[in-house]
N, C-alpha and C positions, 0 to 999 in steps of 0.2 A: 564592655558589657553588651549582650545580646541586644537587639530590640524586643520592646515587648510580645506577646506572642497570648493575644487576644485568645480565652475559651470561647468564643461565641463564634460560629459559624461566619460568613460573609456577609449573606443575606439578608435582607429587611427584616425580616422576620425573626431575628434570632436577639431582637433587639425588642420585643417587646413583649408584653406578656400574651400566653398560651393562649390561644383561644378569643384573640382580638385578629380583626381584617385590615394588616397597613395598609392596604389600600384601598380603605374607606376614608370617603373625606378628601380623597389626594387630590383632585382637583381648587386647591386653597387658594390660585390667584397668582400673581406677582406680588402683590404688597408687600410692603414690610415684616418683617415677623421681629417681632420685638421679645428678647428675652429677657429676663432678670436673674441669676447669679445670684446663689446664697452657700453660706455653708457655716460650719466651726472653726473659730479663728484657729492656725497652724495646720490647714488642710491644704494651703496650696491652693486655695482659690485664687491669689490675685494672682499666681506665676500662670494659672489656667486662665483667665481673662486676659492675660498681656499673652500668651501663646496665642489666643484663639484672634486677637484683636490686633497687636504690632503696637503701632507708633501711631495706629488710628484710633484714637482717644480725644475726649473733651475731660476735664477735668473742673467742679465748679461744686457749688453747694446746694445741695435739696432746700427750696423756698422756703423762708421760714424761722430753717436752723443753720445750726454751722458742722453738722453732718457732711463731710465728705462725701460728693456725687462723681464719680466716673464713669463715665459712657463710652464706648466705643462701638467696631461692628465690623462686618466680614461679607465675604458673598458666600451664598450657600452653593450647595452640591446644584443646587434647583435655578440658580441663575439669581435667586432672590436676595439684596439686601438681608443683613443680617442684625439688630441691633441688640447688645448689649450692656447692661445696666448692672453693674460690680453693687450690689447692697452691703452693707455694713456686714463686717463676721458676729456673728452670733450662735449662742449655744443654744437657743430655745428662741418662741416667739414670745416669749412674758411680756415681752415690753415692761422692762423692769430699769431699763435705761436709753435714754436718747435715740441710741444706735438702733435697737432693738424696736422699737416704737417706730422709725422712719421705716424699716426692713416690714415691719408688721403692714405699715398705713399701706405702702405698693402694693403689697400683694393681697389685699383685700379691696383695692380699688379705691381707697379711700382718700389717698393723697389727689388732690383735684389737680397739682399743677405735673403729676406724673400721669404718663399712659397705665397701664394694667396690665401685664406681662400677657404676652399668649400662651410662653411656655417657660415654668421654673427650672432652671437647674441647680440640683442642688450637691455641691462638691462635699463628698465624705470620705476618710483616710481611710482606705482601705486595713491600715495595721492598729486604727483602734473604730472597727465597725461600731461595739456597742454602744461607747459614748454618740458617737455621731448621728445614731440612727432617730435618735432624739428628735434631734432639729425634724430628720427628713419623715417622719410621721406624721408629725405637725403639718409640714408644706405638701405633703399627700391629701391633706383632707381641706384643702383648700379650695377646691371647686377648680381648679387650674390644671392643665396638665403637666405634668412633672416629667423630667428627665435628668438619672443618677450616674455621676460620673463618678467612680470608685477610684478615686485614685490615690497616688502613691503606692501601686499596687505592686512596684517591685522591692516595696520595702518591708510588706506585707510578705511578700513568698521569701526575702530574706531572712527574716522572723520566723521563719518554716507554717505559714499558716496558708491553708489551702482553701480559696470560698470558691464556694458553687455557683457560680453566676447564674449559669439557667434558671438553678431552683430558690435562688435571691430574687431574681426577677419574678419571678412565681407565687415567692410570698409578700413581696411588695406590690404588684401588680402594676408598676410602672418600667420602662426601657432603660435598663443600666450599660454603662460603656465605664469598662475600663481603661484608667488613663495612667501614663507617667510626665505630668504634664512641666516638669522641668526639661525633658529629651523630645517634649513635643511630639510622645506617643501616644496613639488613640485618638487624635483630634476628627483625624478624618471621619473615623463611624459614628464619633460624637456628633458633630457637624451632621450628617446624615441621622441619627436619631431624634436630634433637634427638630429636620423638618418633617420626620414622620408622628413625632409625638402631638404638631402641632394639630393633624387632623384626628388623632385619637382622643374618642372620649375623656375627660375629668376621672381623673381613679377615685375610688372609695376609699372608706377605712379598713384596715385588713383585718379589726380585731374590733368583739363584742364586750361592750360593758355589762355586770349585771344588770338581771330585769329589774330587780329593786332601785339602781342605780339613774337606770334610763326612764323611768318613771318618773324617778324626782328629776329629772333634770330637761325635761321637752316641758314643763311650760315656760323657763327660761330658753330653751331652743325656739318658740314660738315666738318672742318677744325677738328675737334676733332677726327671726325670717320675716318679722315684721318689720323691722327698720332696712330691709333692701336686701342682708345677707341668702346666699343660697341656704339650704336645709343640709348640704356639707359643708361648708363654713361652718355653719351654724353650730355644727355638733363638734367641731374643734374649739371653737369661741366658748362655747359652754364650758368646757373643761377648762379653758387657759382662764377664765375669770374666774372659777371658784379659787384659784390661789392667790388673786393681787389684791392687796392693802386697798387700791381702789381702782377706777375701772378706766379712767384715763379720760382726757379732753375729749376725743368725740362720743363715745359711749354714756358720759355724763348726763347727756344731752336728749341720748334716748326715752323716750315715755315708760316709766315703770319697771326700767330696768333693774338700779337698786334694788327694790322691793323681789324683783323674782329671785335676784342673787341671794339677796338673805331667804326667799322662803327654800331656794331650793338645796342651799347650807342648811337648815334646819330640816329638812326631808331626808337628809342623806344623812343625819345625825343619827334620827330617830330610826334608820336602817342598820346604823353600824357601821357607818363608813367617816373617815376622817376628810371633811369637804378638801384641805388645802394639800391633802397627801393625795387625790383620788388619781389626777391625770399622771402623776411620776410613777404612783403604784401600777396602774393599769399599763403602763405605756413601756415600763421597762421591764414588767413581766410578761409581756407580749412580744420583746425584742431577746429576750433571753431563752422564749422556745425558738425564734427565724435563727439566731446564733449557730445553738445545736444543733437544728437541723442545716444550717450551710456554711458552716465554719470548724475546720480539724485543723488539727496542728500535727505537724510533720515532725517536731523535738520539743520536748519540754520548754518553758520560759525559762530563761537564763540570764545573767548576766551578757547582756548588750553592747555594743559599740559604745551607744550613747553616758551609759552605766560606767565603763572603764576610764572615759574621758572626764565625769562628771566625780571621778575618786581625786581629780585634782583639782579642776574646776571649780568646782563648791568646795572645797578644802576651808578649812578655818583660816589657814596662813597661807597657802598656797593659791587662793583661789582671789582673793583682794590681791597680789603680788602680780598675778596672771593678766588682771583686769587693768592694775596701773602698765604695766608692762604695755599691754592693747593700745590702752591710750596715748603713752609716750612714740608709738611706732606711728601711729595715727598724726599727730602735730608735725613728727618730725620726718614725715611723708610730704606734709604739707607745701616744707621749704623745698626738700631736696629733690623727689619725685615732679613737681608743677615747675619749676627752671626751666627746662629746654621748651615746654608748651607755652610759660610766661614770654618767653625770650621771643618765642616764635610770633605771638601775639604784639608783640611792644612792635616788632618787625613790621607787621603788616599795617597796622597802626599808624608808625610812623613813614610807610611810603604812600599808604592814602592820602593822609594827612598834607604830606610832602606835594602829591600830585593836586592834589583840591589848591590848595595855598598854591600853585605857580601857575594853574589856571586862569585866577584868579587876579582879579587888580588891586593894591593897595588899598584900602579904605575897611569901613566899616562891619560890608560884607563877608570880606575876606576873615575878618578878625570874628568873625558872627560863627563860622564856619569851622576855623585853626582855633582862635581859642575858645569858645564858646561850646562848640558840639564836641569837636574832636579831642580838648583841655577836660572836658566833664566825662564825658559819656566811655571816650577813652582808657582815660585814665584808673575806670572800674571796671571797665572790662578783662582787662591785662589781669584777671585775678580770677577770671572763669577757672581754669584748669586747679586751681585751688578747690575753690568750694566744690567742682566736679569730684574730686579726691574726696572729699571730707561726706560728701553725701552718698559717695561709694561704697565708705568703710561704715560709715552707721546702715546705710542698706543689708550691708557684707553682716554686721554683726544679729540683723532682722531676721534676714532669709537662712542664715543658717541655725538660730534654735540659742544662740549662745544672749539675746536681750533678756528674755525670760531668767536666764541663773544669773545676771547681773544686778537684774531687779530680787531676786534672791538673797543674793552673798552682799544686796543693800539692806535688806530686810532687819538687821540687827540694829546697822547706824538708826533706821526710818526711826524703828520704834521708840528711840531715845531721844527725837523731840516730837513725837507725839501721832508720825503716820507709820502705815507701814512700805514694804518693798513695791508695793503695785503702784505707788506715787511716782516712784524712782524712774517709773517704763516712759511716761510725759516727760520726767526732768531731761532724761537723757536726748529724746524726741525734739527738748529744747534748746542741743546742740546744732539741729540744720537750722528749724526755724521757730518761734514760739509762737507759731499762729497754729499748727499740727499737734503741738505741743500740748496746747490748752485742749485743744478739741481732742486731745487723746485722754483727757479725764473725763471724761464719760463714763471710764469703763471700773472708775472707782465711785463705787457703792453707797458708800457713807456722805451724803451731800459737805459736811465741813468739812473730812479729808481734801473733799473735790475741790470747793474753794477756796482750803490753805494751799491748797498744791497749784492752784490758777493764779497765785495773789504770787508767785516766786519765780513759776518757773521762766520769767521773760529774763532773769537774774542768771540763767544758763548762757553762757556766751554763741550768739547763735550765726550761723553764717555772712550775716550781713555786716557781725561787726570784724569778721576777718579778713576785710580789705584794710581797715584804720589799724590793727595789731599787724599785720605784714608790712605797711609801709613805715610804720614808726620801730619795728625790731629790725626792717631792714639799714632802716636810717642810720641806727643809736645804737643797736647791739651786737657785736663782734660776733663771727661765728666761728667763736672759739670750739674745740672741742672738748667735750667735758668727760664722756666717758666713749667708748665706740660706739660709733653709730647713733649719737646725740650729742647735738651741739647747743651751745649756748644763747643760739635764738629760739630752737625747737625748747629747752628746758624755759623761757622764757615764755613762749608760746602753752606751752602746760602749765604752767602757772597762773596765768592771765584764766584759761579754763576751769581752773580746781578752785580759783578765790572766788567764782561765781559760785561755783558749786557749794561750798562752806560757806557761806554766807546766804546760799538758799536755804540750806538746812538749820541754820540757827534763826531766822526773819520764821519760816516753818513752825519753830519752836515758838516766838515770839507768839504769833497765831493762836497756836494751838494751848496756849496757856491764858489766854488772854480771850479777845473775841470770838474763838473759830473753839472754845475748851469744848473735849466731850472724848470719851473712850477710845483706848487704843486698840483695835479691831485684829482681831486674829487672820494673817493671809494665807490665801487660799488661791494658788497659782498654780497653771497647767505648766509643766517642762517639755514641752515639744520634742521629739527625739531631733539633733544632731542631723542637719542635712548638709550636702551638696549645693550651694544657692544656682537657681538656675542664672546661667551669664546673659541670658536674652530678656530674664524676666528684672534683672539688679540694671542692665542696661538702660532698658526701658522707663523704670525709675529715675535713675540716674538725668536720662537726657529728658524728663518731665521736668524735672526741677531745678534744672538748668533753663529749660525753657523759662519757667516763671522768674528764673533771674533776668534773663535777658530781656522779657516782655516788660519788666521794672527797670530796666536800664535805657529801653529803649518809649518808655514812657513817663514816668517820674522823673528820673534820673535827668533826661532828654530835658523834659521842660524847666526840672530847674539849674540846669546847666544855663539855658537860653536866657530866665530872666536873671541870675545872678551876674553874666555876659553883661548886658543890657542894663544892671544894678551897678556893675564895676565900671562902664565906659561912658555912662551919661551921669551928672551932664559934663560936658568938655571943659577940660580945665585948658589954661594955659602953662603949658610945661616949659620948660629951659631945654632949648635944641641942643644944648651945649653939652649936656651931662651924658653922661652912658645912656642905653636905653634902660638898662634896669631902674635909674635913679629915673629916669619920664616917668615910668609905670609906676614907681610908687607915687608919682605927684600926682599921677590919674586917678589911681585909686582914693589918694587921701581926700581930694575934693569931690569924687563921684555919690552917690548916691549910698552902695555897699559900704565905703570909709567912712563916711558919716553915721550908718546905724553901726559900726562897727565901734566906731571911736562912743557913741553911746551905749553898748553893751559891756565895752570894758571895762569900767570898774566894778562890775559883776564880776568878770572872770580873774580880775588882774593878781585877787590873794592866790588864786591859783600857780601865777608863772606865767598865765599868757597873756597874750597881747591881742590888739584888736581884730587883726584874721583867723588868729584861733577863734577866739569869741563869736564871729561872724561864720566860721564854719560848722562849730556845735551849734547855732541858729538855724542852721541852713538844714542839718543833720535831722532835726528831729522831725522829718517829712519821714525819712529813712537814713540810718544808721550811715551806708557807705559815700551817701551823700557829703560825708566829710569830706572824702578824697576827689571826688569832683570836684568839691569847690575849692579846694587847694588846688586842684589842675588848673582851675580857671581864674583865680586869684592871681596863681605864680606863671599861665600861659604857658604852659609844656605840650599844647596841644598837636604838632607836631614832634615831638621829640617823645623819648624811650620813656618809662616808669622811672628810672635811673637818675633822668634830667630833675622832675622833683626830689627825691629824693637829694640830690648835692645841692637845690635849691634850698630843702629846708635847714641842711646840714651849716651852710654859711650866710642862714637868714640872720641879720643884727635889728633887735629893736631900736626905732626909729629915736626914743625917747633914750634911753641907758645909753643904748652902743651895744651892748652886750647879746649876744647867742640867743634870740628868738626862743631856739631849740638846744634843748639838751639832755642827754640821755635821763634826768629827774624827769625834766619835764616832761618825755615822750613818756616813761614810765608813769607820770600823773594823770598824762591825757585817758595812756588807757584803758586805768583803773578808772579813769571816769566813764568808759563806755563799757566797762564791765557791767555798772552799776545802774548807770539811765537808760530810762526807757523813752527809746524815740522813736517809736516806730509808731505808725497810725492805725497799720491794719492790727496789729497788736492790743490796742486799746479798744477798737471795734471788737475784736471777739472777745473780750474780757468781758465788755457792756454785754453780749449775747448768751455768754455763757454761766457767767455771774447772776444770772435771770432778770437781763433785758431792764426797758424801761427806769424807772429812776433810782430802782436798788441795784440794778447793773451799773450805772452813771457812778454813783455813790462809791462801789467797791471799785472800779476803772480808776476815780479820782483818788482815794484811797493810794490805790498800786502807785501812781506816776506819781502824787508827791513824793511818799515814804522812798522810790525809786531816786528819784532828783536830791534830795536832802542826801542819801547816805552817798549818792553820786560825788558831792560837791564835796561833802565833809571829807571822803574819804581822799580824795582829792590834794585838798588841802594838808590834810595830815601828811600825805606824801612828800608836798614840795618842801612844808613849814618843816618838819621833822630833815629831808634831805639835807637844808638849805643850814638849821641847828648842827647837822653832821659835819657840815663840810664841802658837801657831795653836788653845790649849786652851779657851780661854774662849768 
């Protein structure tokens, strides 16, 4: 495909509105220029932030809430530092939820622990202008100046639609640059727009309200310019509040706000105007003359790309068939795709290891270092190129348009215990991690949908527990082949997935019939056309969330490798020199510190099947999930040797007490239907407590989750080994 092929001249000047001087102002400094990033969720704002930004990101949460913060930044055309701040997607400023409230508090200045943007950009898809322009009317009359990046613009002239950029810029009166920000086209005059907009005046509002209108509504505009707001702010604020139920945390606070709100709802009554339709009426019949005047179409609307793919896609039968199909390829990606980068990993692994340990002199040290770091830390690592996979293909299925008809063609199951499809967008989200997961209900509406769908979705099997299901299917399950191109660890591996999944959706039902009862809400979902995902912007994803693995292996993980080390070797037993060393190591461990809370946690776990290093490794676990397999490295000391070396460890582990198989294909099967089910992760329970709303009604719903999570953990558990053990199937 071509590159894009900009309407706009070269020049400075062809980037901002008629009859403004770029180079007024131009002397701005070196400082900083700080930008804030907005737009319509499926615009391609975050592949245009990851274009404009790389791998220079900070990733963390807006003070407060559990809003997703990303920052990053660039050098401009002008020598200057660049910084940008990704806000939440949103379709409006309502601040009608979380997202939309944090996006709102920045760019009025209000957030105290963020700076104030110098200059908005705000990303809109060029092949659905009118929806979009929504948003960018709103962040026009903000008192800031604005800069539009039109992009996805080649999807738009494939569509046969032709816009007038000049006379777009003309009737918006702010600097538009067309982008195709997946091919990382149009960055550069972006970038160079950026630093001219920053010395051009604050644009106005493009469009007048009635005079009956604007009458009623400046003595609530005065009460605003009262409390700090500009006099354009002001007259955007006016609008967005005549439609919310109520006026939010800080506004509350204002002197006599209230009162002007209702008097100036009753002014616009007794004029003929509907208060809470005024700002959609005015705002999208002022965007439907800019349209016609800068928008033709080259061929009728037609049946689409996206249209032809979506005759299967959303199928009745075809379209749930399509999606398990997805997921089966996805698991059994997992095993076969990750082997040579596993292999290559266990490699390195074990000659650092190798080299550290012959450095090194026998003693306590050594063993502090081989089994201790390299047995823990190790041993979770060898499962990067996994989760790297798995957070690739839910990426894969984000950035190309296809989550949205998933959460669709869910829409029917939803509704039959009691949500609907947009619950389904979190559950799914809750296969990398469920701390994204939860924070991605925000964007459901109905507060009890929200927290039936917080109270489940850690029930989604999420990346951290797919170090403990690879080592026990690698252990226990043949990889027989069942049908082509699936095998009987990957169908094992899907199944461990889908019993989380069914059992979220009936706990759901439980909820919503019970504590959380209240109406099943009709869905109302965008379907994004069918993209290309950009490979630098899924990349970049990608190695984000790898990072935060490895910053958790490399600090969790790390220290509780050290004291478990440190748990297992003190205090010093007197061993028999006589015996194998296997048989020393267990005489260490049975008298150490770890054997002892180990040998007391057992008969907790023993109706289960296991034995005391299980018991002492689900202990260990509930810091974080893959903490199991740590402490099995550092239990059984494989810390220099392959992933492989545990595994034939636990394959010929015999209980000290029976004789009998430690491990057994029931049992690995019990173990990890028990981590399907429990919730042991910490950060998990923190945003539960946040999101659930904080303080001791958060506390309340968090302790709620992890018991009902633990009890069906345990029971289901049991039923496993008891029912196995009745079959036959124990030895």
């Amino acid at each position: 495909m071509s590159t894009l092929q900009s309407p706009l001249p070269p020049d400075d000047s062809a980037i901002v509105p008629s009859g403004v001087n770029s180079d007024a102002n131009s002397e701005v400094g070196r400082e900083t220029l700080r930008v804030a990033i907005i737009g319509n969720p499926n615009t391609g704002k975050t592949t245009l932030f990851n274009a404009l930004t790389g791998l220079r990101q900070r990733v963390g949460n807006f003070a407060g809430v559990t809003v997703e913060r990303v920052e990053g930044g660039f050098k401009g055309p002008d020598g200057r530092r660049v910084t940008v701040l990704d806000l939440p997607g949103s379709y409006s400023l309502s601040a009608g939820s979380p997202d939309e409230q944090v996006a709102l508090e920045v760019l009025l200045g209000r957030d105290a622990d963020r700076w104030r943007p110098d200059v908005v950009l705000v990303v809109v898809d060029a092949s659905h202008l009118e929806r979009n322009l929504f948003l960018a009317s709103q962040v026009v009359e903000l008192g800031v100046p604005v800069v539009i990046a039109l992009n996805q613009f080649d999807v738009a002239e494939a569509e046969g639609l032709r816009i007038d950029v000049p006379e777009l810029i003309h009737e918006l009166g702010v600097p538009i640059v067309p982008t195709v920000a997946k091919r990382g086209e149009g960055l550069e005059p972006l970038k160079k727009a950026l630093i001219i907009a920053a010395g051009l005046p604050a644009p106005l509002r493009q469009f007048s309200l009635p005079e009956p209108a604007q009458d009623a509504l400046a003595p609530l505009e005065a009460c605003l310019v009262a409390d700090g707001l500009s006099a354009t702010a002001a007259r955007m604020e006016a609008l967005r509040l005549l439609g919310m139920q109520r006026v939010g945390p800080h506004l509350d606070r204002v002197p006599g706000l209230p009162a002007a709100i209702t008097a100036a709802s009753d002014e616009l009554r007794s004029v003929g105007f509907v208060p809470t339709r005024l700002e959609s009426e005015v705002r999208y019949a002022w965007i439907a003359q800019v349209i016609a005047r800068t928008v033709t179409r080259a061929r009728p609307a037609g049946y689409n790309f996206s249209d032809r793919i979506d005759r299967f896609a959303l199928h009745r039968v075809w379209g749930p068939l399509i999606f398990l199909m997805l997921m089966m390829l996805v698991f059994q990606a997992v095993f076969t795709w990750a082997t040579p980068l596993m292999d290559g990993i266990e490699a390195l692994i074990a000659a650092a290891g190798g080299a550290m340990g012959a450095m090194l002199p026998e003693g306590d040290l050594r063993s502090l270092i081989v089994d201790g770091v390299f047995a823990g830390v190790g041993s979770v690592l060898v499962f990067l190129p996994q989760i790297a996979i798995l957070f690739a293909f839910i990426g894969l299925l984000e950035h190309s348009g296809y989550m949205a008809r998933a959460a669709f063609l869910m829409d029917r199951i939803m509704r039959r215990v009691g949500l609907h499809g947009k619950s389904f967008i979190p559950m799914l989200s809750g296969y990398a991690c469920a701390v994204p997961g939860i924070m991605a209900t925000r964007t459901i509406e109905d507060p009890k949908d929200r927290l039936a769908t917080i109270m489940v979705v850690p029930l989604m099997s999420c990346s951290a527990r797919l170090p403990v299901y690879t080592l026990l299917i690698g252990a226990f399950v043949p990889a027989t082949s069942i049908v082509p191109g699936l095998t009987l660890q990957g169908a094992t591996m899907l199944t461990m997935y889908l019993l989380g999944t069914i059992v979220a959706l009936a706990v759901a039902a439980i909820f919503k019939r019970t504590l959380l009862k209240g109406p099943v809400r009709p869905m109302i979902l965008e379907l994004p056309p069918y993209r290309f995902p950009s490979l630098k912007s899924l990349g970049v994803s990608v190695v984000q969330r790898c990072q935060l693995f490895l910053q958790r292996a490399g600090t969790v993980i790390l220290a509780l490798s050290i004291v478990l080390w440190a748990m297992a070797t003190y205090p010093k037993a007197t061993v028999d020199t006589s015996l194998p060393p296997a048989l020393q190591q267990e005489q260490q461990l049975e008298h150490s510190v770890l054997g002892r809370i180990g040998h007391g946690i057992e008969p907790l776990v023993r109706p289960l099947g296991y034995d005391w290093k299980i018991g002492v490794s689900i202990a260990a676990s509930f810091a974080a999930r893959e903490v199991f397999v740590s402490t099995m490295g550092t239990i059984y000391g494989v810390g220099t040797e392959s992933e492989q070396a545990l595994t034939q460890r636990l394959q010929s582990e015999r209980n000290a007490v029976t004789g009998k198989r430690a491990y057994t294909p029931l049992i690995a099967i019990g173990l990890m239907v028990f981590y399907v089910f429990a919730l042991m992760c910490i950060s998990t329970i923190a945003v539960t407590v946040r999101e659930a709303g904080g303080g001791r009604i958060g506390w309340q719903w968090a302790g709620l989750q992890f018991a009902y999570m633990l009890a069906l953990a345990w029971g289901s558990a049991w039923l496993v080994y008891a029912g196995g053990t009745a079959l036959g199937f124990g030895g």
